[in-house]
FIMARMI-289962 format. One record per residue (C-alpha): x, y, z; chain. Coordinates in steps of 0.2 Angstrom, whole numbers, padded with zeros to 4 digits, always signed. Layout:
BEGIN
      u      v      w  chain
      X      Y      Z      A
...
This chain:
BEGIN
      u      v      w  chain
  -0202  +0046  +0318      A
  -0191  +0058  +0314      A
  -0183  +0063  +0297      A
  -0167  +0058  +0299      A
  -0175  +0041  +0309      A
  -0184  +0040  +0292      A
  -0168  +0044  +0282      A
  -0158  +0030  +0288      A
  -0173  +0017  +0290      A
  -0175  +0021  +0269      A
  -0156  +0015  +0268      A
  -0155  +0000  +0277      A
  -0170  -0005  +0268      A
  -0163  +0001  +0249      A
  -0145  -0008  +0253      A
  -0156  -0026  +0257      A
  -0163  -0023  +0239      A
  -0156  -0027  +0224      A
  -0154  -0013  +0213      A
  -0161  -0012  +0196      A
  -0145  -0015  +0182      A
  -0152  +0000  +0174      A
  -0148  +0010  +0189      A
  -0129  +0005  +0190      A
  -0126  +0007  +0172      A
  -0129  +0028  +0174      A
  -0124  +0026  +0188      A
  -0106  +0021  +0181      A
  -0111  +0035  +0166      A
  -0111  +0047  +0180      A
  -0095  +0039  +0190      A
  -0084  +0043  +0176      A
  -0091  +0058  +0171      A
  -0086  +0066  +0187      A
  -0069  +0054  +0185      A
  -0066  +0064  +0171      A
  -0069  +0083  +0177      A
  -0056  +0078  +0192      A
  -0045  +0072  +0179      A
  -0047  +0090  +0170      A
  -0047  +0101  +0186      A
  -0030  +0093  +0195      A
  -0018  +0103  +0187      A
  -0026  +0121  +0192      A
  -0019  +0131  +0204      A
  -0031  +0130  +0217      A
  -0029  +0110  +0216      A
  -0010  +0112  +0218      A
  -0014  +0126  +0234      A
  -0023  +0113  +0242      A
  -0013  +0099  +0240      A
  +0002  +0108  +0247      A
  -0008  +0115  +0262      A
  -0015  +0095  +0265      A
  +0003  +0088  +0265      A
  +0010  +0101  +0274      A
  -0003  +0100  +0287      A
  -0007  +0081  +0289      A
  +0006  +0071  +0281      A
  +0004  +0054  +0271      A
  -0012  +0041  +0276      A
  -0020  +0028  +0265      A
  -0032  +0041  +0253      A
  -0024  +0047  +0233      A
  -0027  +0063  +0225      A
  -0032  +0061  +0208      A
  -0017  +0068  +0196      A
  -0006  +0065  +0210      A
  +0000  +0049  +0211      A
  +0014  +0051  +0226      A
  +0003  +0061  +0237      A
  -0009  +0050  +0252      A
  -0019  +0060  +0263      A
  -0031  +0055  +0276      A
  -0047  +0051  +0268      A
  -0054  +0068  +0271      A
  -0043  +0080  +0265      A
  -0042  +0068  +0249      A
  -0061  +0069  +0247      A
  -0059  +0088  +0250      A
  -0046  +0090  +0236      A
  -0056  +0078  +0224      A
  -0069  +0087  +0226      A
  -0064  +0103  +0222      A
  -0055  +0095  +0206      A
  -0073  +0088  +0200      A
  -0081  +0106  +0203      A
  -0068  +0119  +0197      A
  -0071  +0119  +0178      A
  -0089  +0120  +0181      A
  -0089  +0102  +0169      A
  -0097  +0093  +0183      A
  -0116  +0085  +0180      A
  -0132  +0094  +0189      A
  -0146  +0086  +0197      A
  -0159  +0096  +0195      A
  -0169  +0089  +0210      A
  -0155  +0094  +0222      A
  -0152  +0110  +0211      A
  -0134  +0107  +0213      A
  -0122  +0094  +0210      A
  -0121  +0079  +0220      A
  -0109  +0067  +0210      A
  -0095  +0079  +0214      A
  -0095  +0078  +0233      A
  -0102  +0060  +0232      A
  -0090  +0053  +0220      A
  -0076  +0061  +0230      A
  -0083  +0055  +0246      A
  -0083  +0037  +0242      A
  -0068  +0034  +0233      A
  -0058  +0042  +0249      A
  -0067  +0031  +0260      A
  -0067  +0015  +0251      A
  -0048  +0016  +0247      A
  -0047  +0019  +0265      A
  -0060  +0004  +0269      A
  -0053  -0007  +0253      A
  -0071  -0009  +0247      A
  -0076  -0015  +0231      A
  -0081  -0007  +0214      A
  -0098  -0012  +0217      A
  -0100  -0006  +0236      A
  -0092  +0009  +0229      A
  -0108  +0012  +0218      A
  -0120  +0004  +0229      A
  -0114  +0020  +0244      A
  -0115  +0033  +0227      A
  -0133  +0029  +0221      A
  -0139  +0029  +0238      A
  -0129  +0045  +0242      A
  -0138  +0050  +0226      A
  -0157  +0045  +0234      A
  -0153  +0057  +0249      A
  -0149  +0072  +0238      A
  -0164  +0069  +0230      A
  -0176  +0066  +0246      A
  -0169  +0081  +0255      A
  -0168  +0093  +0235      A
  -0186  +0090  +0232      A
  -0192  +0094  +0249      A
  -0184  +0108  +0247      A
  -0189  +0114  +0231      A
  -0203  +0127  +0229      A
  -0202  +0133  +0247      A
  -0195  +0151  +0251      A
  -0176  +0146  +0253      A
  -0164  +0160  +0251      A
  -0158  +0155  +0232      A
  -0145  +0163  +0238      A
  -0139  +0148  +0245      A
  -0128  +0135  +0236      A
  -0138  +0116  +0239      A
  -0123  +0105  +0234      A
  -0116  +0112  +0251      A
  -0131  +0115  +0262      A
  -0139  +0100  +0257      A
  -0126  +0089  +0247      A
  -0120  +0085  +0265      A
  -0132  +0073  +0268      A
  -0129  +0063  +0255      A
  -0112  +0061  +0257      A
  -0113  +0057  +0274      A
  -0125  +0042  +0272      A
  -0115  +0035  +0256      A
  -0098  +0037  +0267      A
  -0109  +0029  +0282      A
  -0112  +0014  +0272      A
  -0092  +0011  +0267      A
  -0089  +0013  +0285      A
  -0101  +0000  +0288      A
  -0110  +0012  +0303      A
  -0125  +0005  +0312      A
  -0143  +0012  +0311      A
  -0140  +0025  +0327      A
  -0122  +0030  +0321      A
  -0130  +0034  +0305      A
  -0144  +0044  +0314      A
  -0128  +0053  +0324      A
  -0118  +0057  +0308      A
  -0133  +0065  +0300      A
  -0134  +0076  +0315      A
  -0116  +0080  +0317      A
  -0117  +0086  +0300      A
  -0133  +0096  +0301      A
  -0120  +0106  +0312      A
  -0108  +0107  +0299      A
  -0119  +0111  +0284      A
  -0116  +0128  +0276      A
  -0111  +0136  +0260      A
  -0118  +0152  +0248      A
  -0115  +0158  +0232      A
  -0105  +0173  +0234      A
  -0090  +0163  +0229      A
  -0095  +0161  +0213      A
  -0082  +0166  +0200      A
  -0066  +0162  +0214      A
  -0056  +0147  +0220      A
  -0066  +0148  +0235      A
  -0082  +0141  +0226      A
  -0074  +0123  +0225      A
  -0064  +0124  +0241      A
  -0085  +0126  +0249      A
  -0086  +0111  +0239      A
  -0072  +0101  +0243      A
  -0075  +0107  +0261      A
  -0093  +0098  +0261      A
  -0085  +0081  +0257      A
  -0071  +0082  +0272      A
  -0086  +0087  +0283      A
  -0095  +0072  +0279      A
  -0084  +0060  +0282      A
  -0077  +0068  +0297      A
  -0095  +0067  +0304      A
  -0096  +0049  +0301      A
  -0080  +0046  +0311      A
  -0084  +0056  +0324      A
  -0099  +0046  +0324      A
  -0092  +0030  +0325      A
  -0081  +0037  +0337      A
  -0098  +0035  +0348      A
  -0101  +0055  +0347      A
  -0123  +0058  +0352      A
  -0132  +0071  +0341      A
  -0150  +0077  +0341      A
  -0159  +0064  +0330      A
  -0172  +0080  +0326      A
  -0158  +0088  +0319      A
  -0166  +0090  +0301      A
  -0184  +0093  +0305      A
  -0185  +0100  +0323      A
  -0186  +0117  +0331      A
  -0170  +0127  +0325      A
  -0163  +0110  +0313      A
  -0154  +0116  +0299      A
  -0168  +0113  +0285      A
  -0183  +0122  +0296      A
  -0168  +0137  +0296      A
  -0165  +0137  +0279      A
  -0184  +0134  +0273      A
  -0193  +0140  +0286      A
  -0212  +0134  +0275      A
  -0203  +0116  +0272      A
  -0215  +0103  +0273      A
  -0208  +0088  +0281      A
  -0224  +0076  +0278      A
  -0221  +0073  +0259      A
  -0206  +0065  +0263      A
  -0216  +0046  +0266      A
  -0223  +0048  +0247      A
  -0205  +0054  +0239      A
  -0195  +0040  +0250      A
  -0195  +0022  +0238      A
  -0204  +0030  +0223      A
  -0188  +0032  +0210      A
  -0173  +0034  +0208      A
  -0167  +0048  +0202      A
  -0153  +0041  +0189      A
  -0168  +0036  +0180      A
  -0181  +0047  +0181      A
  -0180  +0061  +0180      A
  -0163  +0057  +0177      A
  -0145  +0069  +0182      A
  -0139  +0081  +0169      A
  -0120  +0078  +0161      A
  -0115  +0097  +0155      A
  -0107  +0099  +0136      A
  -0098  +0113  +0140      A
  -0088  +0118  +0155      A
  -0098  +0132  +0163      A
  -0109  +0136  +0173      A
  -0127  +0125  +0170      A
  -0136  +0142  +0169      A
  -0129  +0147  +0154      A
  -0132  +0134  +0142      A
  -0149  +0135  +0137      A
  -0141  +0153  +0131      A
  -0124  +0144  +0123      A
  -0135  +0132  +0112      A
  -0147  +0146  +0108      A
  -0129  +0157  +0099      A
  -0123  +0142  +0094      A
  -0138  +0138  +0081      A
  -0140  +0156  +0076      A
  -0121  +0154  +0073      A
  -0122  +0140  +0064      A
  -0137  +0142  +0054      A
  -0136  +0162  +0046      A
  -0124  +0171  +0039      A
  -0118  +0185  +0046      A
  -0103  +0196  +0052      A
  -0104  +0197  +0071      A
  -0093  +0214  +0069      A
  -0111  +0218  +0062      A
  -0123  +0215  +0077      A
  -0129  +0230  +0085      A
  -0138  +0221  +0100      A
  -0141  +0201  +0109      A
  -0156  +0202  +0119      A
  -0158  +0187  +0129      A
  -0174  +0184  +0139      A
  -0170  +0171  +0152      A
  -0181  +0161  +0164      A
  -0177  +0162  +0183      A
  -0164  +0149  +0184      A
  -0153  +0154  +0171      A
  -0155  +0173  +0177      A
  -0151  +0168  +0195      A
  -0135  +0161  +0187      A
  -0131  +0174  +0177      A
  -0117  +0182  +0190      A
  -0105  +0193  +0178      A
  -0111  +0204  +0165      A
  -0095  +0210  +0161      A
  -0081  +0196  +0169      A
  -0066  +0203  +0174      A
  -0056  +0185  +0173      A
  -0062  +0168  +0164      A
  -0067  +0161  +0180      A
  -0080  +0175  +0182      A
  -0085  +0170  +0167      A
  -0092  +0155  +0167      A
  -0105  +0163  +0178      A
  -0106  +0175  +0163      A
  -0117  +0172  +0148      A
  -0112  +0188  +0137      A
  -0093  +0180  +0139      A
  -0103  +0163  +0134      A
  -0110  +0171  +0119      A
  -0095  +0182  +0114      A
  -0082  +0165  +0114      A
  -0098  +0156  +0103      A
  -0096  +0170  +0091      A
  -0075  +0174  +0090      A
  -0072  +0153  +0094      A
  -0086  +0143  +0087      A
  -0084  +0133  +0103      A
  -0080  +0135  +0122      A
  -0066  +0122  +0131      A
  -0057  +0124  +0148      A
  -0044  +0133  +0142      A
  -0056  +0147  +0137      A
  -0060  +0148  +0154      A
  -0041  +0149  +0159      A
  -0031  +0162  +0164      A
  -0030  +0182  +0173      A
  -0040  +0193  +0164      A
  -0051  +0196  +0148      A
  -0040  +0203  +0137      A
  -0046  +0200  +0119      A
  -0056  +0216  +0113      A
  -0069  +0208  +0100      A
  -0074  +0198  +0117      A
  -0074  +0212  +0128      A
  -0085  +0224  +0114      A
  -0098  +0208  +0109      A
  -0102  +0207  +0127      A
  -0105  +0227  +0129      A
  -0118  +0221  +0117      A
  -0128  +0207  +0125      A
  -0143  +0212  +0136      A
  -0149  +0201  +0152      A
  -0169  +0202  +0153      A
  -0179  +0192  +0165      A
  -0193  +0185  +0158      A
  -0204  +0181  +0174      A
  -0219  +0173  +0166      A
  -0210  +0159  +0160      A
  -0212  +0142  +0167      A
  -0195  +0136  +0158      A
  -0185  +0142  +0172      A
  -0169  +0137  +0162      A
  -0177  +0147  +0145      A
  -0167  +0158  +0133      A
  -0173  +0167  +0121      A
  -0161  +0175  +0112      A
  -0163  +0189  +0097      A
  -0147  +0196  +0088      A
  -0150  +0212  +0081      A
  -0137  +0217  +0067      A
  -0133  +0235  +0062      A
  -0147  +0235  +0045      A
  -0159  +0227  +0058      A
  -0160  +0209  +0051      A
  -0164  +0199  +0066      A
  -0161  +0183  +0070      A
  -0172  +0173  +0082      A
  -0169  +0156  +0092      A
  -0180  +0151  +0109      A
  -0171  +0135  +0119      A
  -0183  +0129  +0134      A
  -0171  +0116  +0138      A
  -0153  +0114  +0139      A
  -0144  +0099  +0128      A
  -0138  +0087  +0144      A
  -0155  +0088  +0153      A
  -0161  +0067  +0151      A
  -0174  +0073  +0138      A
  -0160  +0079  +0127      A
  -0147  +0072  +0132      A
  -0127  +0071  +0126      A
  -0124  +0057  +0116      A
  -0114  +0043  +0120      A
  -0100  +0049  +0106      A
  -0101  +0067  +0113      A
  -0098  +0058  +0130      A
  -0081  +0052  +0126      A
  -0077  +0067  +0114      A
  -0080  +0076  +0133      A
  -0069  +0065  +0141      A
  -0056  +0064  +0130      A
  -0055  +0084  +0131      A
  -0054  +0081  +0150      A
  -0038  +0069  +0148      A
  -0028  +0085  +0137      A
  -0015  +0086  +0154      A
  -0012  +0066  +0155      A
  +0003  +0058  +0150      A
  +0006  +0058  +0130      A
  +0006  +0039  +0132      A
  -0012  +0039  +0137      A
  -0027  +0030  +0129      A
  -0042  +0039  +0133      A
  -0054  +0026  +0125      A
  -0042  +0013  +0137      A
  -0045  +0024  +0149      A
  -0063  +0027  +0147      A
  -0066  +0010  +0145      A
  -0057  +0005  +0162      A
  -0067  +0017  +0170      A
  -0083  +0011  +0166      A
  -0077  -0006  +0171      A
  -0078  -0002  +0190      A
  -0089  -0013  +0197      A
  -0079  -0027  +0192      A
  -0065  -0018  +0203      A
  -0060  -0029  +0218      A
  -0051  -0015  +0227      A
  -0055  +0003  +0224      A
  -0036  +0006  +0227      A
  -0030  -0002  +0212      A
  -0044  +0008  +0202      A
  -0036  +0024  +0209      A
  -0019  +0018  +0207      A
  -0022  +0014  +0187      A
  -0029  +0031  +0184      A
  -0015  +0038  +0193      A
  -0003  +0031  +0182      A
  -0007  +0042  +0167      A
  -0005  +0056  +0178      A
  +0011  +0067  +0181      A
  +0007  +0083  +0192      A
  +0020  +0084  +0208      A
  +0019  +0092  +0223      A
């Protein structure tokens, strides 16, 4: 049998079981997490480009656009503009077994398609968790093999799962599901050399159309390979050529991954690889006294993961830096915080920011096996030091945000809504959604509070 035969068989089976209660309830957790990042990112620029280019191009259908409450799409370009909202402040949560973020394509994904389909609250969740499962399946097979980091995994990889949880909505049998997953083994891509442009969240955005646009070509009746993840020249062989395909019987039913090991939400809106480094400033800062105009040197010893991410030393714009942990630390120190609008705007321009990150230095530490680890020493100019070594970042499950720092995060992501808003109304109706009859009327509630125009 193969994997994607595998794949799908694990679906049928999980969607005849009846899911734990624990698993919905991060499951909604996680639903309005990525509810509120869309809600934050639908007024940038790149969202308003997009939109424009959808309506120009395809006209009205039956899928919203969050923020945008005259605009229908098709459900693919909605998913596509949703998705990008979710990703472009870099708020979005991080699953650590994909190593990329899979509630921002999935969430996307389903609410196009089930306002399309008129599906429930409930089967809206039941296609996300299990969208959720496949992330996970494919991430960890992934993981540890000789992949180019160079790609990015919520594209590559984030496909899959997006394509079985809109499979489900569109209620495809077991060989149209097996055809979808093919069709978008052939439409799987994505790298990181976006990173720090608009064109990182339209890859994003891209990967939710293309998953929904290989289901209906699917149910159209369009044939793929059904070896098109584990045979000769399939995508995942490509991409990890050591892969090995025979642990997938003992990861398939073990967990779910909302539970254990659980799906990071982020407390600040940048980049996942900068926050071991963000909360290692922020207890210095908090903790001693000092002048920053005093520091001579930050010295920040990072394990592989937060390295990798590490893609600005010296930003040019915002957006570069949230790929940037010397912009991270120099906000900490000037701001005592970093918000969205920190990561707003052209340029850098503010000089104290621009000399503290002259001052930090970048160091790999290789023999680490925190690979999200920073160390951090700042060095002032009469040599007192200051020393503080975070192994794991606050969001991971183990330390996680709490439920009050949840709803300070979404009331920060509601700043652009209507003045008449209530964001604990809000939050609260959000959370609400699986006793939602018609994922329309959830859509067209949140759009209320919304006023951007096209």
């Amino acid at each position: 049998m193969t994997l994607s035969e595998k794949i799908v068989d694990y679906v049928i089976s999980l969607n005849k079981k009846e899911i734990p209660e624990m698993v919905y309830l991060k499951a909604q957790e996680h639903f309005q997490d990525t509810v509120a990042c869309i809600m934050a990112g639908a007024g940038k620029e790149a969202i308003r480009l997009a939109v424009d280019y959808c309506v120009e191009t395809t006209g009205s259908n039956a899928s919203s656009v969050i923020g945008y409450k005259d605009v229908k799409l098709n459900s693919g370009n909605a998913a596509m503009v949703n998705a990008m909202a979710a990703h472009i402040c870099d708020y979005d949560d991080m699953s650590m077994e994909l190593n990329g973020h899979s509630s921002t394509v999935l969430v996307p994904t389903v609410l196009a398609v089930g306002e399309e389909m008129q599906c429930s609250g409930t089967e809206i969740l039941d296609a996300y968790i299990t969208g959720i499962q496949i992330n996970s399946v494919l991430g960890r097979l992934v993981a540890n093999t000789k992949i180019d980091p160079g790609w990015n995994l919520t594209s590559l990889v984030g496909i899959f799962g997006a394509t079985i949880a809109a499979g489900i909505l569109y209620k495809l049998s077991r060989e149209q599901l097996i055809n979808a997953i093919g069709i978008a083994s052939g439409e799987a891509s994505g790298t990181k050399v976006n990173y720090g442009t608009m064109t990182k969240d339209l890859t994003v955005g891209r990967t939710a159309e293309k998953a929904i646009f290989s289901c209906k070509f699917a149910k159209k009746g369009f044939e793929a390979k059904t070896t098109a993840l584990d045979g000769d020249n399939s995508i995942l062989k490509i991409a990890a050529s050591d892969i090995d395909f025979s642990k997938v019987d003992a990861i398939l039913n073990d967990r779910f991954e909302l539970i254990s090991p659980g799906i990071t939400i982020k407390p600040y809106p940048t980049c996942r690889g900068n926050h071991s480094g963000i909360d290692a400033i922020l207890y210095i800062k908090q903790t001693y006294d000092f002048d920053c105009h005093n520091i001579q040197k930050i010295i920040c010893n990072l394990g592989s993961f937060s390295y990798e991410c590490d893609r600005y030393h010296y930003p040019k714009t915002p957006t570069e830096g949230k790929f940037s942990l010397a912009y991270c630390i120099a906000l900490i120190l000037i701001k005592g915080r970093i918000q969205i609008s920190d990561m707003e705007g052209e340029n850098i321009t503010d000089p104290e920011i621009c000399e503290l990150m002259k001052k930090v230095e970048i160091i790999l530490d290789k023999d680490t096996e925190y690979s999200q680890k920073c160390e951090m020493s700042v060095i002032l100019k009469d040599g007192t030091t200051f020393k503080c070594e975070k192994k794991i970042p606050k969001g991971d499950p183990c330390i996680p945000v709490s439920k009050i720092e949840q709803k300070e995060k979404f009331k920060g992501c509601c700043e652009r809504l209507s003045e008449k808003t209530d964001p604990e109304e809000l939050y609260m109706f959000i959370n609400n959604i699986r006793n939602i009859d018609n994922i329309a009327d959830f859509i067209s509630k949140i759009n209320s509070y919304n006023q951007e125009e096209v």
